[in-house]
C-alpha positions in Angstrom: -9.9 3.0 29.5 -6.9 4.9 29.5 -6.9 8.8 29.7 -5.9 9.8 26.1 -5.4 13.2 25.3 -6.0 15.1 22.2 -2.1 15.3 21.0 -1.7 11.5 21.7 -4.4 10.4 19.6 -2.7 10.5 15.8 0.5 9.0 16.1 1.4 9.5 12.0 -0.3 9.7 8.7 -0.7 6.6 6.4 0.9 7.2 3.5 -0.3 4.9 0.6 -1.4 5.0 -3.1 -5.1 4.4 -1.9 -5.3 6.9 0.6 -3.6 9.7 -1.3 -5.4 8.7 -4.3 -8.8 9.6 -2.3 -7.4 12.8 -0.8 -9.3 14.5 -3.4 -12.4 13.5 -1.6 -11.0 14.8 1.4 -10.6 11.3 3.0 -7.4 10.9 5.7 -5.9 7.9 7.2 -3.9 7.6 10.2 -2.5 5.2 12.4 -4.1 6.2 15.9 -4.2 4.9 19.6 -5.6 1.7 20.2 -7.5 2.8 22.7 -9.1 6.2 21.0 -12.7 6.1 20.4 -14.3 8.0 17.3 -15.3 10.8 19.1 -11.8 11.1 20.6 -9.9 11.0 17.2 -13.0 13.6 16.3 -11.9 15.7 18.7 -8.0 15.2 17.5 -8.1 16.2 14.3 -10.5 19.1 15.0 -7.7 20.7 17.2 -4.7 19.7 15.3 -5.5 20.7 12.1 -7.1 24.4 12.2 -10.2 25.1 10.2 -11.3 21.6 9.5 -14.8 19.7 10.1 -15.1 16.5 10.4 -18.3 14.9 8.6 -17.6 10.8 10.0 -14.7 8.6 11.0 -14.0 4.9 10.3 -12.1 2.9 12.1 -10.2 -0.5 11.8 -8.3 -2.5 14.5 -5.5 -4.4 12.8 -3.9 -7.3 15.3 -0.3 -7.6 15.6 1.4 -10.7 13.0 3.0 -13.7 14.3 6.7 -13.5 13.9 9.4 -15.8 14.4 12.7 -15.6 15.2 14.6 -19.2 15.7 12.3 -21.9 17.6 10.6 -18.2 19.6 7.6 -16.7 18.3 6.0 -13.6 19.3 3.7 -10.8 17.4 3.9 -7.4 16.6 2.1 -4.6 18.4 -1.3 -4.1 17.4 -2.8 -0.9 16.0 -5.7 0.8 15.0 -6.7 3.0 11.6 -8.8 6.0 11.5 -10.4 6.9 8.3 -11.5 10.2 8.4 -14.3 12.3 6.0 -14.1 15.8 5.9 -17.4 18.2 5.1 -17.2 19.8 1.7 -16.7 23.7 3.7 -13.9 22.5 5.6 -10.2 23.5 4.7 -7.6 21.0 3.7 -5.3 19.1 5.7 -1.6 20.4 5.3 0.4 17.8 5.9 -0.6 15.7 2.5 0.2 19.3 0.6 3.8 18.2 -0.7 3.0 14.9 -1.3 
Protein backbone atom coordinates (compact mmCIF):
# COMPACT_ATOMS: atom_id res chain seq x y z
CA UNK A 1 0.00 0.00 0.00
CA UNK A 2 1.32 3.09 -1.06
CA UNK A 3 1.68 6.18 1.30
CA UNK A 4 -1.17 8.49 0.02
CA UNK A 5 -1.56 11.73 1.47
CA UNK A 6 -4.56 13.74 2.06
CA UNK A 7 -4.04 16.28 -1.08
CA UNK A 8 -3.43 13.25 -3.41
CA UNK A 9 -6.44 11.50 -2.75
CA UNK A 10 -9.26 13.52 -5.05
CA UNK A 11 -7.69 13.97 -8.19
CA UNK A 12 -11.11 15.99 -9.90
CA UNK A 13 -14.72 16.12 -9.55
CA UNK A 14 -17.20 14.09 -11.73
CA UNK A 15 -19.17 16.20 -13.45
CA UNK A 16 -22.37 14.53 -14.81
CA UNK A 17 -26.16 15.03 -15.08
CA UNK A 18 -26.62 12.20 -12.39
CA UNK A 19 -24.31 13.48 -9.94
CA UNK A 20 -25.19 17.09 -10.14
CA UNK A 21 -28.74 16.18 -10.34
CA UNK A 22 -28.28 14.50 -6.59
CA UNK A 23 -26.23 17.43 -5.25
CA UNK A 24 -29.28 18.51 -3.66
CA UNK A 25 -28.96 15.57 -1.42
CA UNK A 26 -25.58 16.47 -0.74
CA UNK A 27 -24.18 13.43 -2.67
CA UNK A 28 -20.38 14.13 -4.39
CA UNK A 29 -18.49 12.10 -6.84
CA UNK A 30 -14.94 12.14 -7.60
CA UNK A 31 -12.45 10.33 -9.48
CA UNK A 32 -9.89 9.31 -6.53
CA UNK A 33 -6.58 7.18 -6.15
CA UNK A 34 -6.78 3.76 -6.78
CA UNK A 35 -5.20 2.99 -3.98
CA UNK A 36 -7.30 5.31 -1.33
CA UNK A 37 -9.32 3.44 1.08
CA UNK A 38 -12.67 4.99 2.49
CA UNK A 39 -11.39 6.20 5.40
CA UNK A 40 -8.58 7.90 3.55
CA UNK A 41 -10.85 9.79 1.00
CA UNK A 42 -12.87 10.45 4.59
CA UNK A 43 -10.13 12.04 5.80
CA UNK A 44 -9.64 14.02 2.14
CA UNK A 45 -12.63 15.68 1.92
CA UNK A 46 -12.81 16.50 5.60
CA UNK A 47 -9.62 18.70 5.12
CA UNK A 48 -10.16 19.97 1.74
CA UNK A 49 -13.38 21.27 2.01
CA UNK A 50 -13.76 23.33 5.40
CA UNK A 51 -16.83 22.81 7.46
CA UNK A 52 -18.09 19.56 5.98
CA UNK A 53 -19.03 16.05 7.65
CA UNK A 54 -18.96 13.22 6.03
CA UNK A 55 -22.01 10.73 6.85
CA UNK A 56 -20.56 7.46 4.38
CA UNK A 57 -18.60 6.94 1.27
CA UNK A 58 -19.08 4.56 -1.71
CA UNK A 59 -16.73 3.42 -3.75
CA UNK A 60 -16.37 1.83 -7.25
CA UNK A 61 -13.23 0.52 -9.05
CA UNK A 62 -13.67 0.97 -12.77
CA UNK A 63 -10.87 -1.21 -15.01
CA UNK A 64 -9.15 0.40 -17.66
CA UNK A 65 -10.95 -0.48 -21.62
CA UNK A 66 -9.19 -2.39 -24.20
CA UNK A 67 -8.09 -0.16 -27.01
CA UNK A 68 -6.65 -0.69 -30.20
CA UNK A 69 -4.50 0.96 -32.28
CA UNK A 70 -3.42 -0.99 -35.68
CA UNK A 71 -2.77 -4.90 -34.98
CA UNK A 72 -1.43 -3.40 -30.93
CA UNK A 73 -3.87 -3.42 -28.17
CA UNK A 74 -3.50 -2.08 -24.84
CA UNK A 75 -5.96 -0.56 -22.05
CA UNK A 76 -6.51 2.53 -20.38
CA UNK A 77 -5.49 3.30 -16.88
CA UNK A 78 -7.83 2.14 -14.35
CA UNK A 79 -9.54 4.33 -11.73
CA UNK A 80 -11.55 4.41 -8.87
CA UNK A 81 -15.01 6.62 -7.90
CA UNK A 82 -15.80 7.87 -4.54
CA UNK A 83 -19.38 8.62 -3.80
CA UNK A 84 -19.62 10.62 -0.97
CA UNK A 85 -22.85 11.50 1.65
CA UNK A 86 -22.74 14.47 3.48
CA UNK A 87 -24.67 14.81 7.23
CA UNK A 88 -27.70 17.09 6.89
CA UNK A 89 -25.51 19.99 9.48
CA UNK A 90 -22.67 19.95 7.24
CA UNK A 91 -21.87 22.96 4.84
CA UNK A 92 -21.84 22.64 1.09
CA UNK A 93 -19.16 21.84 -1.08
CA UNK A 94 -17.95 24.91 -3.21
CA UNK A 95 -16.75 23.72 -6.04
CA UNK A 96 -20.34 22.41 -7.60
CA UNK A 97 -21.57 26.28 -6.66
CA UNK A 98 -21.30 27.69 -10.34
CA UNK A 99 -22.32 24.78 -11.93
Amino acid sequence: MADIKYYDVILKPVITEKSMSVMGEKRYTFLVHPDANKAQIKEAVEKMFEGTKVRKVNTLNLDGKKRRRGMNVGRTAKTKKAMVFLTEDSKDIEIFEGL
